[in-house]
C-alpha positions as CSV (number, residue, x, y, z in Angstrom):
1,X,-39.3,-23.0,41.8
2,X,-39.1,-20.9,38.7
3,X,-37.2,-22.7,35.8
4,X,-34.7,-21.1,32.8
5,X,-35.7,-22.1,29.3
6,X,-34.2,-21.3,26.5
7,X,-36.4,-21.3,23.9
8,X,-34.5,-20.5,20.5
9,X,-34.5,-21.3,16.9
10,X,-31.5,-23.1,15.3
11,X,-30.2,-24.0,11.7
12,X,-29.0,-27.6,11.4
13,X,-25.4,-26.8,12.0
14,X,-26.6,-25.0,15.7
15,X,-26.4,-21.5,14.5
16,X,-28.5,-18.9,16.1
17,X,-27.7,-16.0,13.5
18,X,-25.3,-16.0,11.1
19,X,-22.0,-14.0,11.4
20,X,-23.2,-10.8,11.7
21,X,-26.5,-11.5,13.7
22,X,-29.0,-11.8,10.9
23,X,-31.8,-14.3,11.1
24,X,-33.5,-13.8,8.1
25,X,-32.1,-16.7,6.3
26,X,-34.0,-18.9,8.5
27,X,-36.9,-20.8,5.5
28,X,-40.9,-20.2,6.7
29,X,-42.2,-22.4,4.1
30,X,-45.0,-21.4,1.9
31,X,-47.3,-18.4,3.0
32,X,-49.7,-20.7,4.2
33,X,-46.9,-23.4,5.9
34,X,-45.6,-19.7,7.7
35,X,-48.7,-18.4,8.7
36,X,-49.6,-21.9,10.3
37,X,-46.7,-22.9,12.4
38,X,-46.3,-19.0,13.6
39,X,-50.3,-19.3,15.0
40,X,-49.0,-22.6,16.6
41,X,-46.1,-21.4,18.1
42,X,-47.6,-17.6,18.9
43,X,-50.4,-19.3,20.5
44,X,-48.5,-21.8,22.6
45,X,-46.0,-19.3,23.9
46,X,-47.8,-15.7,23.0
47,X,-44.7,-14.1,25.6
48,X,-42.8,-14.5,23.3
49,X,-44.0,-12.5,20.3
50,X,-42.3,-8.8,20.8
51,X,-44.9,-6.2,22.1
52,X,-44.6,-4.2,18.3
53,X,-46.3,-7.0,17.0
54,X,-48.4,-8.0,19.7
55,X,-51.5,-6.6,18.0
56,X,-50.8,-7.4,14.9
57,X,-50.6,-11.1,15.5
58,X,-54.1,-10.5,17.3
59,X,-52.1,-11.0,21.0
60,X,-52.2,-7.6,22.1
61,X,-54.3,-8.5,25.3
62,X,-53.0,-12.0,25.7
63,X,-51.8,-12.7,29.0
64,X,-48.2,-14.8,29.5
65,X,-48.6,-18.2,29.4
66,X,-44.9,-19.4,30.4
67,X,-43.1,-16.7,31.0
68,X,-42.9,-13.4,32.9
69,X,-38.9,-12.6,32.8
70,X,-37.2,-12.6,29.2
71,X,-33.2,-13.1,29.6
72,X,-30.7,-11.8,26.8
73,X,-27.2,-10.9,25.8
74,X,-26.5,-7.8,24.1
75,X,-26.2,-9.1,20.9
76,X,-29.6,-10.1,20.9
77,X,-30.6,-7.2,22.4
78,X,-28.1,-4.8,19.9
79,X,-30.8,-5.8,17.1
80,X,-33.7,-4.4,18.5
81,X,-32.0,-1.2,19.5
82,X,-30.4,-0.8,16.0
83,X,-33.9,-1.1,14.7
84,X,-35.1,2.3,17.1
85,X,-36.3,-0.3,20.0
86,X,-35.3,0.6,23.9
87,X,-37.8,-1.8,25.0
88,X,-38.5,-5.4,23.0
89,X,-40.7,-7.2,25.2
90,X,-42.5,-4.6,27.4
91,X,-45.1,-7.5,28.6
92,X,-42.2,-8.8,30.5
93,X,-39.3,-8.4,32.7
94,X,-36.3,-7.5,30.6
95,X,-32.9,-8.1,31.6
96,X,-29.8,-7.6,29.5
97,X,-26.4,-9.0,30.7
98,X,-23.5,-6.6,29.0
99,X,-20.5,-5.5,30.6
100,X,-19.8,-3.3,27.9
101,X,-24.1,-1.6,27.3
102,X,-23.2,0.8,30.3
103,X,-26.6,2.5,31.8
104,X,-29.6,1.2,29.6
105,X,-31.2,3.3,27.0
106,X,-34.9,2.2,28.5
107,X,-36.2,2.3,32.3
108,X,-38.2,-1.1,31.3
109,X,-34.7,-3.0,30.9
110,X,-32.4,-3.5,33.1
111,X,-28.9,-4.0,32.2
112,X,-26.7,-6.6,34.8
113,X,-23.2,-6.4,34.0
114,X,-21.6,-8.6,36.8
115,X,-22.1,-12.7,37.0
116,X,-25.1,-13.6,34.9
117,X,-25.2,-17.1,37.4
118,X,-25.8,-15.1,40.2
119,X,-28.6,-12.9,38.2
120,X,-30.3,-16.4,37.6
121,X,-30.4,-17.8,40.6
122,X,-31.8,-14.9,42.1
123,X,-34.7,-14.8,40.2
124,X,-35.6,-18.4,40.3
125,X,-36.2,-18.0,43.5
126,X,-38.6,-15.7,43.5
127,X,-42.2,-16.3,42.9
128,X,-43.5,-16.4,39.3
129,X,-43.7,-17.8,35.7
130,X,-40.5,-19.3,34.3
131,X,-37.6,-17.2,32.8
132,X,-37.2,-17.1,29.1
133,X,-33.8,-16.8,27.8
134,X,-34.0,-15.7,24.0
135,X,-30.4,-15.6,22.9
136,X,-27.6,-15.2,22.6
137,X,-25.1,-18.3,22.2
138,X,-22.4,-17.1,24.5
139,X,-25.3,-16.0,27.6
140,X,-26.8,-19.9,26.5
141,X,-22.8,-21.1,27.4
142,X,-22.2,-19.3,30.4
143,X,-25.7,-20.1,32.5
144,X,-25.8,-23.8,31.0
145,X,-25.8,-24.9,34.4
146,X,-28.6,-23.2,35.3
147,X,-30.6,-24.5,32.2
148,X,-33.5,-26.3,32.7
149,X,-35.3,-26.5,29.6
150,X,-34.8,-26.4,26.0
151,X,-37.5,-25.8,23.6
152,X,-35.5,-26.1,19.8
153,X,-36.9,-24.8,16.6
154,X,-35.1,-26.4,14.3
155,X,-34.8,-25.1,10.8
156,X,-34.2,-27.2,7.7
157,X,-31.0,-24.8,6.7
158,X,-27.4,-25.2,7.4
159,X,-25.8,-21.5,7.9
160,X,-22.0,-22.4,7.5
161,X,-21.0,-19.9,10.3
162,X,-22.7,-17.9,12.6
163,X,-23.3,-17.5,15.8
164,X,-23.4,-20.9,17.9
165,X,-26.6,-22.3,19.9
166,X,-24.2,-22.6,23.1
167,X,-20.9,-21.0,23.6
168,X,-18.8,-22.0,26.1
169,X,-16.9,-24.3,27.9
170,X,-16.7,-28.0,27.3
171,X,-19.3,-29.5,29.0
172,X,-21.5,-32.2,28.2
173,X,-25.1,-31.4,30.1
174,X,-27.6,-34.5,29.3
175,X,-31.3,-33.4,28.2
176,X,-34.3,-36.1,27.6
177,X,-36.7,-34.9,24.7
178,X,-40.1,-34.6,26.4
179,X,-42.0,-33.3,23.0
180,X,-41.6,-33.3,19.3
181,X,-43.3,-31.6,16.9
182,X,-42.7,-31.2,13.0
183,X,-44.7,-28.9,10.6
184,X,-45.5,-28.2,7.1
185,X,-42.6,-26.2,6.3
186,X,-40.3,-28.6,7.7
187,X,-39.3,-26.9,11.3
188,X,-39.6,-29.6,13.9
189,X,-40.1,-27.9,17.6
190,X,-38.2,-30.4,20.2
191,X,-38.7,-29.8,24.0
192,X,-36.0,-31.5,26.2
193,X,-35.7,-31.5,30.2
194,X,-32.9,-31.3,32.2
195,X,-31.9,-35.2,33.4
C-alpha cells in the first residue's frame, strides 16, 4: 500500500514559513555547504525539485524515485501562483485541498475542497509510488492520522512565529527515527516511521 510522507523543512521552533509564508530565512551554509546538501537531497528525492528547475539542477529527465502524487494546502500552493505558476510539480500528480481556491487555475492540479482524509485514503489505495505531502502546517494537522512518514530538514534557525510544522488538534502520534543525517551547513535530515 501506498504511504503519505511528509517530507518538509523546519526551523528549530517547528516553523514551516514564517508569518507571512516566506522561507527564505531558512541558512544554506556556505556556497559550497549549499550546493552539497541540495545534490544530496535532489538526488535522493529528485520528485521533489519543482519542474522550473528540473533542468537546471541537471534532473530534467530524472524519473521519480518516491513519489508520484505531491499533496498541498493552498498556502503552499498560493506561493507558486503568486510567483506566475499554475502548475509547480508537473512530473507529478498535484492535488490542492482549498475550500476557498474555487475551480483551479491549471488542468494539471486538481483542487479537492471537501474532507482531505477521504482524498488520502483514496489514493493510497491505489497502485503507485508514495504520496508526498509538501506543506502546509494546518493540511500536516488535519491528515496526521493518515501520516506515515516523516522525513524532517531541520534548520539551525529559530523563526519566532510562523507557520507551525503540524496544526491541529491535540494529539500525540508516536514516530521512531529510522535515519539521521547531518551536513556541513548544519541541517540534519531525520526520517521517522509511524510506530
Amino acid at each position: 500500500m501506498r504511504e503519505l510522507v511528509y517530507y518538509v523543512a523546519v526551523s528549530l521552533d517547528g516553523r514551516i514559513a514564517g508569518p507571512g509564508g516566506e522561507f527564505d530565512f531558512y541558512p544554506a551554509g556556505d556556497d559550497e555547504q549549499a550546493a552539497a546538501y541540495s545534490a544530496w537531497m535532489n538526488e535522493r528525492y529528485p520528485e521533489t525539485v519543482p519542474t522550473a528547475l528540473r533542468a537546471a539542477h541537471g534532473l530534467a529527465d530524472t524519473p521519480n524515485l518516491h513519489f508520484d502524487t505531491v499533496l498541498m494546502g493552498l498556502g503552499t500552493y498560493r506561493a507558486v501562483l503568486d510567483a506566475g505558476i499554475t502548475s509547480p510539480y508537473a512530473h507529478l500528480r498535484q492535488y490542492v485541498v482549498s475550500s476557498t481556491l474555487g475551480a483551479g487555475p491549471d488542468p494539471e492540479v486538481t483542487v479537492v475542497d471537501d474532507n482531505p482524509l477521504d482524498l488520502v485514503r483514496k489514493l493510497k489505495a491505489e497502485e503507485g509510488k508514495d504520496i508526498w505531502l509538501c506543506g502546509g502546517g494546518r493540511l500536516a494537522g488535519s491528515l496526521l492520522p493518515e501520516i506515515d512518514r516523516l522525513i524532517i530538514k531541520s534548520y539551525p534557525v529559530v523563526a519566532g512565529a510562523g507557520i507551525p510544522a503540524f496544526d491541529g488538534a491535540f494529539d500525540p502520534t508516536l514516530f521512531t527515527v529510522t535515519e539521521r543525517r547531518s551536513f556541513a551547513n548544519d541541517v540534519t535530515a531525520t526520517w521517522f516511521a509511524r510506530r
